[in-house]
N, C-alpha and C positions, 0 to 999 in steps of 0.2 A: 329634775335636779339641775336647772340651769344652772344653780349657784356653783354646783362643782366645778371649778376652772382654775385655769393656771397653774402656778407651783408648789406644790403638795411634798416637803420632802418626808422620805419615811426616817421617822426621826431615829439615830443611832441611841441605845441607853446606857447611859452612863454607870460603869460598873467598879467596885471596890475591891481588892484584891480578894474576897470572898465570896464574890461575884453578889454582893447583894446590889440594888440598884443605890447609886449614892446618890442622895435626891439635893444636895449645893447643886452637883454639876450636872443635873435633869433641868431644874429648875433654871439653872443661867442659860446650859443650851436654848431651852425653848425663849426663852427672851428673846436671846438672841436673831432666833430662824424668825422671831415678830417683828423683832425690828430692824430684820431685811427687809421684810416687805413680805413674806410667803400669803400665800392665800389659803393656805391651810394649811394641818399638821395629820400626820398619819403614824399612831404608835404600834408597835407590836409586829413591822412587817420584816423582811426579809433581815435588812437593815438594823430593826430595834430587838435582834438575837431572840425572837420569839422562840424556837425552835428548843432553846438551851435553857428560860429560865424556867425556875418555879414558876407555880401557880402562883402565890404570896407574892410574889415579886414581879411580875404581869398586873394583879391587883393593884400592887406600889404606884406603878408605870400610870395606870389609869387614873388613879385618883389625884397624882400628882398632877398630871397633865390636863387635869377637868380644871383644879384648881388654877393651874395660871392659865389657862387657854380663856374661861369663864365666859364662854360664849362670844368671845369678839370676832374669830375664824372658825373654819369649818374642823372637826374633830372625826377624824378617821379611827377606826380601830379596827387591825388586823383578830378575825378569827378563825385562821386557819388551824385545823386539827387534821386527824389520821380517822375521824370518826365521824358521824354527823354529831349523836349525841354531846360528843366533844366540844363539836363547832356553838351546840345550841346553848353548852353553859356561857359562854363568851357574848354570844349574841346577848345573853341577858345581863350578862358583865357592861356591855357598849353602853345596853338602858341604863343601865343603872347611874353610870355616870355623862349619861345626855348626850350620846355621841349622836356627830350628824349623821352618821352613815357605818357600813362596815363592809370590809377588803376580805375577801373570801378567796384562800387558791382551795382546788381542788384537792381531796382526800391524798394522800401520800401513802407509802410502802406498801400495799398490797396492790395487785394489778386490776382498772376496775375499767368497766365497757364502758363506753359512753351512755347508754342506759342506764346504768348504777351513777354517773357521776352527776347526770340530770337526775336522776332521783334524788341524791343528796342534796341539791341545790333549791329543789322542789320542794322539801321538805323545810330547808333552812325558812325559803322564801313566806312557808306557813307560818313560823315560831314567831315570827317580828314584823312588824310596820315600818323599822327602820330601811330607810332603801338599803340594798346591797351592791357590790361593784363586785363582778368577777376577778380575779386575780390570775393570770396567765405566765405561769412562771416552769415550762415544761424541763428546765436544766434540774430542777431542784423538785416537782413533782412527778414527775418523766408519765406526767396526763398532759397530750397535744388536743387543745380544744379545738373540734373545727368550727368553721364558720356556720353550718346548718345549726350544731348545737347551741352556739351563741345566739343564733336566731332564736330559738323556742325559748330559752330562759329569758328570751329578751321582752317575751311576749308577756313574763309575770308582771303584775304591778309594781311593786315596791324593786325586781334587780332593774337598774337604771343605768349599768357600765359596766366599762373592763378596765383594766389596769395591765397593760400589754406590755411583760417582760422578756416575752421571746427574741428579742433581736431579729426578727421576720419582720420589715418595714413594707413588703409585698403583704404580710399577713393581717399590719396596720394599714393598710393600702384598701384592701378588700372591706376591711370590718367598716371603715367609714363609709366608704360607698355603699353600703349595703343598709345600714343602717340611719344615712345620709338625711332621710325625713320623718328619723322615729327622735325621741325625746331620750338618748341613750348615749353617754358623754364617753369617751376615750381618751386616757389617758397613758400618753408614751413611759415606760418606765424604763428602756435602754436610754441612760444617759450621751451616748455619741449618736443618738439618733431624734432627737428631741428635734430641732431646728426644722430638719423635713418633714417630719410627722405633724409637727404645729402646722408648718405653709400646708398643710393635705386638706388640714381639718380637723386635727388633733385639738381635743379645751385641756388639755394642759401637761404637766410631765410630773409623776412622782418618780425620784432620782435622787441615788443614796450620794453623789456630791451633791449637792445640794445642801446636805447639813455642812459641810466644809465650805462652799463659795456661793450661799445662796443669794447672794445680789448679782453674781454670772447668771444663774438661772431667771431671775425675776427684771434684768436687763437683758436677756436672749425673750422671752415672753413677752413684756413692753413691747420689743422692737419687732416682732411677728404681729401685734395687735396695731401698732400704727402702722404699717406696711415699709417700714426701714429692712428689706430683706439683706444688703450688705451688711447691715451694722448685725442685724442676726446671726447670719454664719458666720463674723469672726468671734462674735460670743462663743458661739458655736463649735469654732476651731481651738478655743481655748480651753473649753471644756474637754474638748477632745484630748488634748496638747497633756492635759492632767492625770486622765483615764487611762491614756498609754502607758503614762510611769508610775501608775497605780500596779497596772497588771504587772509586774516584775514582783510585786509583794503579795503578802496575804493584805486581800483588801481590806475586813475588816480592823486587825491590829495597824493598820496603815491608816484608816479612815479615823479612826482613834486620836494616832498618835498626833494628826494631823491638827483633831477638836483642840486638844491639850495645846499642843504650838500655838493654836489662834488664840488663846487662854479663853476657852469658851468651856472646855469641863477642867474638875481640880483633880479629876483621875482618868485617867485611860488604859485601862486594864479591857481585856478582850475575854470571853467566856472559853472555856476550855470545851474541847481540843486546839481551838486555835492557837497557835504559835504565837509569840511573843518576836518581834522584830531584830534583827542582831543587829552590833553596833553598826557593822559596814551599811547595813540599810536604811536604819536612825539617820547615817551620815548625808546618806544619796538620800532620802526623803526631806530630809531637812533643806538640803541645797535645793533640790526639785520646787518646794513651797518658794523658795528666796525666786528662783531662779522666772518663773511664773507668774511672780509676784501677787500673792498670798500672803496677805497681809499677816506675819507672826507677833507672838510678844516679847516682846522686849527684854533681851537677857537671855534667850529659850538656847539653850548649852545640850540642857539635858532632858530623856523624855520621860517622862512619866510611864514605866510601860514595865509586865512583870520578867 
């Protein structure tokens, strides 16, 4: 899976105050992340509120995004579930609509050994020909994958990656090396940690700015592939500079509000429980975008948000 490289971001979905997906502001977003330059797109992950939607509206997500992607980049699709069974409807969801590949975190809420979580993975690895990319996202499935494990799954045909969300750039450190002269691609998904994971040996970074500033990511990647490592880290620091004063908010009503400003979706609505942004924070994210220079649109007074 050489082709898997670069900037992959897990695309946010654009949602209507009824949380149905509103497919204007699906549609313009993915334009848009094409004509930054991304080298793929990945629906359904942490990012694209998999967690929260319908089934129906996960299908939305897919068929929208088969439709303008139409095979020019690479098509990721998250199927992550609580179940294998779960996982295996999705994995025939991905065929269905020609995805290149599919992002698997590990089983969630119930507590399971690492033997049950290779079994899951084992099994997946049966259902499909599509390769598979592990997903490692221990905040959000509280399953720490170790390295021995990654090695056995690595050893199946078609799983060919991980997708490294832990913020452990020692744990990025290890996987590369280990895996350093197998055919098995890593992918940084800590946004403040891309820049060094690329110079290690990282092929690329899926990273939820990325739908907000993805010509920072795909000018921080450039500049690691021609060996510019200065002009890297201050992409790099600027990404950073962004991510800081994200954390003061809920990120995702924040990564939203943020699409909306750039006039890249016509709604920016966040899936419930998430909270909705108060005005004080409208005000400090708004200046935060000005201030960073984040390019807005014109006129942007007020935010679109519920």
């Amino acid at each position: 899976m050489t082709t898997l490289r670069g900037i992959i971001p897990p695309v946010a979905t654009p949602l209507d105050e009824q949380e149905r997906v509103h497919e204007a502001s699906l549609r313009k977003l993915l334009r848009h992340l094409q004509q930054a330059g991304v080298h793929g797109l990945f629906l359904l992950g942490s990012t694209g509120e998999f967690a929260h939607l319908t089934d129906a509206e996960k299908q939305r997500v897919l068929d929208i995004a088969a439709e303008e992607v139409a095979g020019k980049i690479p098509l990721l699709v998250g199927a992550t579930e609580a179940g294998t069974k779960r996982c295996v409807f999705w994995l025939k969801e991905a065929e269905r609509v020609g995805a290149t590949a599919v992002v698997i975190a590990p089983p969630f809420y119930y507590p399971l050994s690492d033997d049950e979580v290779e079994r899951h993975f084992r099994s997946l690895a049966e259902e499909t020909a599509l390769p598979l990319l592990l997903y490692h996202i221990p905040s959000a499935t509280k399953v720490r994958m170790s390295l021995p494990l990654i090695e056995r799954l690595a050893d199946l045909p078609n799983i060919v990656g991980l997708k490294d969300s832990s913020g452990d750039l020692a744990f990025v450190f290890a996987v590369l090396d280990q895996m350093r002269d197998r055919p098995f691609v890593v992918f940084q998904g800590h946004d403040n940690a891309l820049a060094p994971a690329l110079l290690y040996g990282a092929h690329g970074g899926i990273n939820s700015l990325a739908n907000l500033v993805p010509e920072w990511f795909v000018h921080l990647y450039a500049a690691v592939q021609q060996g510019a490592m200065e002009e890297a880290m201050a992409w790099q620091r600027r990404i950073n500079a962004l991510s800081v004063e994200m954390q003061s908010l809920p990120f995702l009503p924040a990564l939203k509000a943020g699409l909306w400003a750039r006039g890249w979706v016509e709604k920016g609505w966040a899936s419930k429980p998430f909270r909705p942004l108060t005005e004080g924070e409208q005000r400090r994210w708004r200046e935060t975008l000005h201030r960073l220079d984040v390019p807005i649109k014109e006129g942007c007074k007020e935010w679109e948000s519920p």
